[in-house]
C-alpha positions as CSV (number, residue, x, y, z in Angstrom):
1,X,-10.8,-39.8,-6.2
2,X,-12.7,-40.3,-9.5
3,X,-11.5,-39.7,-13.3
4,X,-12.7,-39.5,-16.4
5,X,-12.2,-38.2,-20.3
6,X,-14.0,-35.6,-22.2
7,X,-14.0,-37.0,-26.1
8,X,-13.0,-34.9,-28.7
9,X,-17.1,-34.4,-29.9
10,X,-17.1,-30.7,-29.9
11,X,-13.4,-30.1,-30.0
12,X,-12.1,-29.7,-33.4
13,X,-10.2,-26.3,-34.0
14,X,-11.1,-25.7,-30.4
15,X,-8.0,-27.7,-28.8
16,X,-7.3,-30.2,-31.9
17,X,-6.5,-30.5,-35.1
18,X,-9.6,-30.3,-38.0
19,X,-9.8,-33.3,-38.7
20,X,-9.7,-35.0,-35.8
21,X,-11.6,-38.1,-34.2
22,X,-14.4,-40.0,-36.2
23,X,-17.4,-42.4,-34.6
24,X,-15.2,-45.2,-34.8
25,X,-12.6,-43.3,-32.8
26,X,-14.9,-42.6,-29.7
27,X,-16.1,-46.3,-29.8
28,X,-12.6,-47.3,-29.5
29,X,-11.8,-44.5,-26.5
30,X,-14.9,-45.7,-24.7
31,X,-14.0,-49.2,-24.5
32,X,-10.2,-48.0,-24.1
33,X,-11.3,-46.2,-21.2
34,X,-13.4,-48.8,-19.4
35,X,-10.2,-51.0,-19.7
36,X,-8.4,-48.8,-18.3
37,X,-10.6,-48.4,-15.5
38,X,-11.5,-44.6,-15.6
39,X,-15.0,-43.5,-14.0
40,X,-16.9,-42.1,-17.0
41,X,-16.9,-40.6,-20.4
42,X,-17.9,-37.0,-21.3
43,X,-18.7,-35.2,-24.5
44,X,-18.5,-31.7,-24.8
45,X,-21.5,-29.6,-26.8
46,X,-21.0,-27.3,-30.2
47,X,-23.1,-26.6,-32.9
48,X,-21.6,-24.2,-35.3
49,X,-17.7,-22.6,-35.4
50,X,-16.4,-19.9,-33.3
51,X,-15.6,-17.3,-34.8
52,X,-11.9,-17.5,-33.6
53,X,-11.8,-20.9,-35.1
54,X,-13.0,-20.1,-38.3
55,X,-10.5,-17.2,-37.9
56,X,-7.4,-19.8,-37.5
57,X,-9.0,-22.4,-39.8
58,X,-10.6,-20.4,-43.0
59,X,-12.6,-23.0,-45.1
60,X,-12.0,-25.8,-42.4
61,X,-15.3,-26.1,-40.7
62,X,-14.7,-28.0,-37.7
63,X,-16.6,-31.4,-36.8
64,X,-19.0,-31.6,-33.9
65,X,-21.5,-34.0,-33.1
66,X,-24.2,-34.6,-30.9
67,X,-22.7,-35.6,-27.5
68,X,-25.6,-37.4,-26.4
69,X,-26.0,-39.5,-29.2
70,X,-22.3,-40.5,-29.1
71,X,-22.7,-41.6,-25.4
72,X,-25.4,-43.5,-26.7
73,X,-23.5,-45.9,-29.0
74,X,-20.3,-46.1,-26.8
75,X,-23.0,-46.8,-23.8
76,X,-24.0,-50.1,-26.1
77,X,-20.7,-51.1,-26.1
78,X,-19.4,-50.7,-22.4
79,X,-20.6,-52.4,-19.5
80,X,-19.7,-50.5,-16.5
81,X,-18.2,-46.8,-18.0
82,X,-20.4,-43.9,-16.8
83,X,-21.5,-41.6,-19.4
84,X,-21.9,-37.7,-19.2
85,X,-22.1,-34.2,-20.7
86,X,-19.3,-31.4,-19.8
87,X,-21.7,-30.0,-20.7
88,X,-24.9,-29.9,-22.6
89,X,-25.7,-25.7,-23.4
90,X,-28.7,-25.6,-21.6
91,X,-30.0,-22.2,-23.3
92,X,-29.6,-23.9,-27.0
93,X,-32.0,-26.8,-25.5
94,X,-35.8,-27.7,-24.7
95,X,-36.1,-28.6,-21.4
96,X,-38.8,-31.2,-22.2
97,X,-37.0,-32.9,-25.0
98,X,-33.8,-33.0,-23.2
99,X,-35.0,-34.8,-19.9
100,X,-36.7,-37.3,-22.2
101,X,-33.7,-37.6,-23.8
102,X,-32.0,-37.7,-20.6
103,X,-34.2,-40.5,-18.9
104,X,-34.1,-42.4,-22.3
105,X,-30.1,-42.8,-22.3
106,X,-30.0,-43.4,-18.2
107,X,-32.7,-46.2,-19.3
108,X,-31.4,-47.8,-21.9
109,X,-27.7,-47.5,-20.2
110,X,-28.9,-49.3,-16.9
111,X,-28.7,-45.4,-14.6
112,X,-25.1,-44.6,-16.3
113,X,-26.0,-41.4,-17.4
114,X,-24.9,-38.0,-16.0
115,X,-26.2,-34.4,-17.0
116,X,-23.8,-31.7,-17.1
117,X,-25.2,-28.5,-17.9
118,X,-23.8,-25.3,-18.5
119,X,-24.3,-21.7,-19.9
120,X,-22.2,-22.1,-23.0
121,X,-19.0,-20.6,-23.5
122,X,-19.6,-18.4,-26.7
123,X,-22.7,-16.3,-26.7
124,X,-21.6,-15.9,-31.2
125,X,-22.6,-19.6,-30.9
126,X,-26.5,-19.0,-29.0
127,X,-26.9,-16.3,-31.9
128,X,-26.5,-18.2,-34.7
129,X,-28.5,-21.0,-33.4
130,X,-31.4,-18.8,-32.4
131,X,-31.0,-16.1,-34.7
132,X,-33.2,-12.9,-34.1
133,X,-35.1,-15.0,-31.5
134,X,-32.7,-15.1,-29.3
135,X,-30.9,-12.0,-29.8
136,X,-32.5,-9.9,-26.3
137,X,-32.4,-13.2,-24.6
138,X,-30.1,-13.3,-21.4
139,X,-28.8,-16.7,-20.9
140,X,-28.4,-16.3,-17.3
141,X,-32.3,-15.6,-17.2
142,X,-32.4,-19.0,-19.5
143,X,-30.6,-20.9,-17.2
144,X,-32.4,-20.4,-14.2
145,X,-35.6,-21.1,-15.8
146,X,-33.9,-23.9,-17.5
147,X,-33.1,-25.4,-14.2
148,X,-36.5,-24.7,-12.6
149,X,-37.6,-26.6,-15.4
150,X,-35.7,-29.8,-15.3
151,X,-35.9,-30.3,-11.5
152,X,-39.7,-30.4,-12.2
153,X,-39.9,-32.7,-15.0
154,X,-37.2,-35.0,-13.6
155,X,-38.7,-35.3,-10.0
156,X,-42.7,-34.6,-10.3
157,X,-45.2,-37.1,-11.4
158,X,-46.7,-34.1,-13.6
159,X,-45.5,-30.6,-13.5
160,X,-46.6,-26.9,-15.2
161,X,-44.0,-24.3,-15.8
162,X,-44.8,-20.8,-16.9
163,X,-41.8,-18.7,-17.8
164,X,-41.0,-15.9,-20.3
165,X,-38.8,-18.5,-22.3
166,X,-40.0,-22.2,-21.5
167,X,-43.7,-23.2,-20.8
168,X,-45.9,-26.9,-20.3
169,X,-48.6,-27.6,-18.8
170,X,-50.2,-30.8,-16.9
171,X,-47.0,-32.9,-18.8
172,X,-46.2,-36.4,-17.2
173,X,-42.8,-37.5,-18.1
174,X,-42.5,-41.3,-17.8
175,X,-40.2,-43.5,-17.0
176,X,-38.5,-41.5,-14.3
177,X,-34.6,-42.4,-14.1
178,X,-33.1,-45.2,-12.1
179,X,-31.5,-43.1,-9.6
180,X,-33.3,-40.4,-7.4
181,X,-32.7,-37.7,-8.0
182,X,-31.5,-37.8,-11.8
183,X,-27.6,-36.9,-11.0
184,X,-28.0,-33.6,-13.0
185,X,-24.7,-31.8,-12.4
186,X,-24.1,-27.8,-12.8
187,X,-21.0,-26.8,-14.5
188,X,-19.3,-23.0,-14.5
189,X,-17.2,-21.8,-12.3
190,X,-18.3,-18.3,-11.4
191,X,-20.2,-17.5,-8.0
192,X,-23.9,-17.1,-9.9
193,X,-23.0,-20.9,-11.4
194,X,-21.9,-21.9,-7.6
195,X,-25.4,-20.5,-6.2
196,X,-27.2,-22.8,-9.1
197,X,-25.1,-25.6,-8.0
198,X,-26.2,-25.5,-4.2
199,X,-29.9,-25.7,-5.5
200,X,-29.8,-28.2,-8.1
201,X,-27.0,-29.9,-8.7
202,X,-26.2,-33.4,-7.7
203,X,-22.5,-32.3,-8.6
204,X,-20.4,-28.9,-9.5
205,X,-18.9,-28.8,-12.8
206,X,-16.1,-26.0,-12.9
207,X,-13.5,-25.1,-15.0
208,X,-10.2,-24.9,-13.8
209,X,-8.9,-22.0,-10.9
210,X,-6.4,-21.2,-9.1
211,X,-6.2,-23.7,-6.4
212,X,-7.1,-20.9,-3.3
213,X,-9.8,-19.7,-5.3
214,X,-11.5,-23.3,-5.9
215,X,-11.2,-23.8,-2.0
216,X,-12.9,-21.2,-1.5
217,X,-15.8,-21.6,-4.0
218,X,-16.0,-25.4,-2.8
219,X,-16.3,-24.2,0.8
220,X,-19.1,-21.6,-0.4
221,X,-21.1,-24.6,-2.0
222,X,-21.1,-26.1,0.8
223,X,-22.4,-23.5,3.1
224,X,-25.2,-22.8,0.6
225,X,-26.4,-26.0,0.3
226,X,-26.4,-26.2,3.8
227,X,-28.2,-23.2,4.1
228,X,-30.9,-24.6,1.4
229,X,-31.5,-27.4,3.4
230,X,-29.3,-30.1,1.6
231,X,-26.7,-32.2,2.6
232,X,-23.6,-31.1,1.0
233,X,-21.9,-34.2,1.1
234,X,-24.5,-35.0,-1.7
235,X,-22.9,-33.0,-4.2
236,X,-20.1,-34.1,-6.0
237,X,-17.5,-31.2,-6.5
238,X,-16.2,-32.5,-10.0
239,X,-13.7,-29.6,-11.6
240,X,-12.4,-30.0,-15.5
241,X,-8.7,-30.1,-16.0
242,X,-6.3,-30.3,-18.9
243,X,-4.0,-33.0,-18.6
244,X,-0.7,-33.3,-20.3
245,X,1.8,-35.9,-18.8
246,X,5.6,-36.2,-19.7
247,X,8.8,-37.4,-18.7
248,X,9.5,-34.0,-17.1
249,X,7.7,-30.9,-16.0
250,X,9.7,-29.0,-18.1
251,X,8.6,-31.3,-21.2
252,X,5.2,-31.1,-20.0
253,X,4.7,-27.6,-20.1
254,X,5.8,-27.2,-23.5
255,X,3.7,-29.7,-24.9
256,X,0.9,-28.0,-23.4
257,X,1.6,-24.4,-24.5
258,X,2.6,-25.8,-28.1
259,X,-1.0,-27.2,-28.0
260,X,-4.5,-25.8,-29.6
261,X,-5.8,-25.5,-25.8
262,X,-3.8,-22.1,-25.2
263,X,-6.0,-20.6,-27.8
264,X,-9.0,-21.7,-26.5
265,X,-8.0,-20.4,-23.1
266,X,-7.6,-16.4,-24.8
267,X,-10.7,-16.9,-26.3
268,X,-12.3,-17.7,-22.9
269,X,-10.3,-14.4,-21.4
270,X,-13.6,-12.6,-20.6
271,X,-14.1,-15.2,-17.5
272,X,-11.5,-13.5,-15.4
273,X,-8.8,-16.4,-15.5
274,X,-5.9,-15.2,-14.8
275,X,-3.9,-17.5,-17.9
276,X,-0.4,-17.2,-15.7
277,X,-1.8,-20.0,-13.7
278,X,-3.0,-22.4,-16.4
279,X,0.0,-24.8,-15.9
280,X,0.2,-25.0,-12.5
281,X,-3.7,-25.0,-11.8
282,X,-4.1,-27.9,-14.6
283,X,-2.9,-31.7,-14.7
284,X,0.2,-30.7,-16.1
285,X,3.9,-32.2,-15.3
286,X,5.4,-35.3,-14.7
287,X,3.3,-38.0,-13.2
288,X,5.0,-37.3,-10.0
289,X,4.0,-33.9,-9.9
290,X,0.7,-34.8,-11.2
291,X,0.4,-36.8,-8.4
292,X,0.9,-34.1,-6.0
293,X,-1.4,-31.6,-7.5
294,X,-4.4,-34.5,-6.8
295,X,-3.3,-34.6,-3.2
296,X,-4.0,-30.7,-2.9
297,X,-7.1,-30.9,-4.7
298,X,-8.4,-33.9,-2.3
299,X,-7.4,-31.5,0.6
300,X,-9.5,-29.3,-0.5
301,X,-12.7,-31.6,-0.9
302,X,-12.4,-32.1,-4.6
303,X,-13.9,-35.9,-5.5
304,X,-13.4,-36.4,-8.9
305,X,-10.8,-34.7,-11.5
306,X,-13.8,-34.8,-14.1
307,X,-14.3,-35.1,-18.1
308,X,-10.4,-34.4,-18.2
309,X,-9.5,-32.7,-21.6
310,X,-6.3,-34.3,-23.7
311,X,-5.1,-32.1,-26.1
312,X,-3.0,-33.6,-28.5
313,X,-1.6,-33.5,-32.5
314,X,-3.6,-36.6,-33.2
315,X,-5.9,-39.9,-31.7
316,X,-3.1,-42.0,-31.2
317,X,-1.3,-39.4,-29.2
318,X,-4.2,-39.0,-26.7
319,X,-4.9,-41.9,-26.5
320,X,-1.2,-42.7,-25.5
321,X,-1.8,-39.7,-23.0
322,X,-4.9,-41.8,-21.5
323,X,-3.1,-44.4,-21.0
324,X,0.1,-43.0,-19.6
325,X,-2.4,-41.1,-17.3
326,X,-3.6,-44.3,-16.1
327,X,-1.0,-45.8,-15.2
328,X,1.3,-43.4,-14.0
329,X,-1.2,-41.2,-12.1
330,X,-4.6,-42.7,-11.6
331,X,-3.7,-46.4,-10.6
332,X,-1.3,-45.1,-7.9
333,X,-3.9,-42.9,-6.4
334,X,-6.0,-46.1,-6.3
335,X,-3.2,-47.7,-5.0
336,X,-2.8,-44.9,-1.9
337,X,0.6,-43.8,-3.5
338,X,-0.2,-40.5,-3.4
C-alpha cells in the first residue's frame, strides 16, 4: 500500500484557514515527507474563490498557486519523492501546453511526475476563467476530448486532433517522458469518470465512498479495462482520503467535524455523497482503527491511499498530523502490522 500528501496549494478557505501555507512551507513538507518516507506529493488546482468561500471569508481572498510549478521547486529539492496533481482541471487547460508542461517536469524530475486529471469541482470556477466563452460549454464533452487529446500527444511521434473545443495539426511533441506510457491518472468518482479511467488512465483518482460502493466501482474498472483490451492490473486504483489521527476515535471525529473540510463536503453535496458516511469512509480515528480501515480497503484492491488531505488550524498542526500518520499508521502497514 502506497501514501501520499496533497499540499495545501489550492486549499485556503476550502479546508484551512486564509492564510495558510507559503512556498517556504511546501519546500519544507516535501522534504518532510520524503523523510518520512511517504510515496509522493500532490497539489490540488484553483484559480479564483468559490463562491461559498468568499461567502465565509468576505474580503479574504484565498491563496492558490500553480500546482505544477510548486512540484517543480519541491522536485529540485527531493531525491526520490514522486510528484503529482489531485488534480489538474483539465477543462481550464490546453492540452498542448500542459503535456509539454507535463513531459518538461517528468524530465527535469528524473520520470517522478504523475498527472491527475479531473473535471473540476465547481463549474462558478470554469465560468469565471472562461467567461462568455465558456458559458454553453459542457465539461464532460471537454474532458473527453481533453483526454483524446493527451493520449495522442503523449504517445504519437506526431498527432492531429480536430474537435469542437481543442484542435492541432501535424504537432511533434518532443522529448517523450521517461516512462511509457506517461502515468496520466483519472480522477472522479462517478461511473462516466470510471469509464474514462478504463481507457486512459494509468491510475483512478476518486474521491472518497462508502466502502461497498468503491468495491464495486473498483471491480467495474476492472471489467472495462478488460473489456478494452488492457490489463487491469495496470491501473493503479488510487482513492483521496481525509485523514485525521488522534488518541481516540472519539477525539478524532471531533477534530474532523470542527474542521474547514465539513464545509467543503456541503458544498460538494450535488455529487450524491451521502455526508453520514464521511467519518467512517475517511482516515479518520485512532491509528488503530486507522489501521483497520487500510486492511478493508486492500481487500478490496485499493493500492495506494493517495494525495491524502490534512485539515488542520495551522502548518505545524499538519504537519504534526503527517508525522503522527507515519508513524502510527503507515510504518506498521510497511511493517505487515496490519
Amino acid at each position: 500500500m502506497k501514501f501520499s500528501v496533497c499540499l495545501s496549494t489550492g486549499f485556503e478557505g476550502v479546508m484551512v484557514p486564509i492564510p495558510f501555507a507559503g512556498p517556504e512551507d511546501f519546500i519544507a513538507q516535501g522534504q518532510l515527507c520524503e523523510r518520512l518516507g511517504y510515496d509522493s506529493v500532490w497539489g490540488n488546482d484553483h484559480v479564483t474563490t468559490q463562491d461559498y468561500v468568499r461567502a465565509l471569508y468576505p474580503g479574504k481572498p484565498p491563496n492558490f498557486y500553480e500546482p505544477m510549478m510548486v512540484l517543480a521547486a519541491i522536485g529540485a529539492v527531493t531525491t526520490k519523492l514522486k510528484l503529482g496533481t489531485a488534480l489538474t482541471v483539465l477543462p481550464m487547460r490546453d492540452p498542448v501546453y500542459l503535456v509539454k508542461q507535463a513531459i518538461t517536469l517528468d524530465q527535469m524530475t528524473g520520470g517522478r511526475f504523475i498527472m491527475g486529471v479531473g473535471l473540476g469541482a465547481y463549474r462558478e470556477e470554469f465560468l469565471a476563467w472562461g467567461g462568455s466563452r465558456v458559458a454553453k460549454a459542457r465539461r464532460g464533452d471537454m474532458m473527453d476530448e481533453g483526454l483524446q487529446a493527451l493520449k495522442l500527444l503523449f504517445e504519437e511521434p506526431r498527432s492531429s486532433y480536430e474537435g469542437r473545443y481543442y484542435s492541432f495539426k501535424n504537432l511533434e511533441m518532443f522529448p517523450k517522458s521517461r516512462a511509457q506510457p506517461f502515468p496520466l491518472y483519472v480522477g472522479g468518482h462517478n461511473l462516466e469518470m470510471v469509464e474514462r479511467a478504463a481507457h486512459y488512465g494509468q491510475g483512478w483518482l476518486p474521491g472518497w465512498r462508502p466502502l461497498k460502493e468503491m468495491k464495486d466501482r473498483i471491480a467495474r474498472l476492472k471489467a472495462r479495462a478488460g473489456e478494452l483490451g488492457r490489463d487491469p492490473g495496470e491501473i493503479e486504483i488510487a482513492p483521496q482520503f481525509s485523514v485525521t489521527v488522534d488518541k481516540t476515535l472519539e477525539a478524532a471525529e471531533q477534530r474532523y467535524m470542527a474542521s474547514g473540510l465539513v464545509a467543503h463536503r456541503r458544498s460538494l453535496a450535488y455529487t450524491g455523497r451521502d455526508l453520514s458516511h464521511q467519518v467512517v469512509a475517511n482516515l479518520v480515528g485512532s491509528p488503530e482503527i486507522i489501521l483497520e480501515k487500510i486492511d478493508k480497503l486492500r481487500a478490496i484492491g485499493v493500492d495506494h491511499c493517495c494525495a491524502l488531505m490534512f485539515p488542520a488550524s495551522s502548518v505545524a498542526e499538519m504537519n504534526d498530523q503527517v508525522e503522527w500518520f507515519a508513524s502510527g499508521v503507515m510504518a506498521k502497514v510497511n511493517a505487515g502490522v496490519a
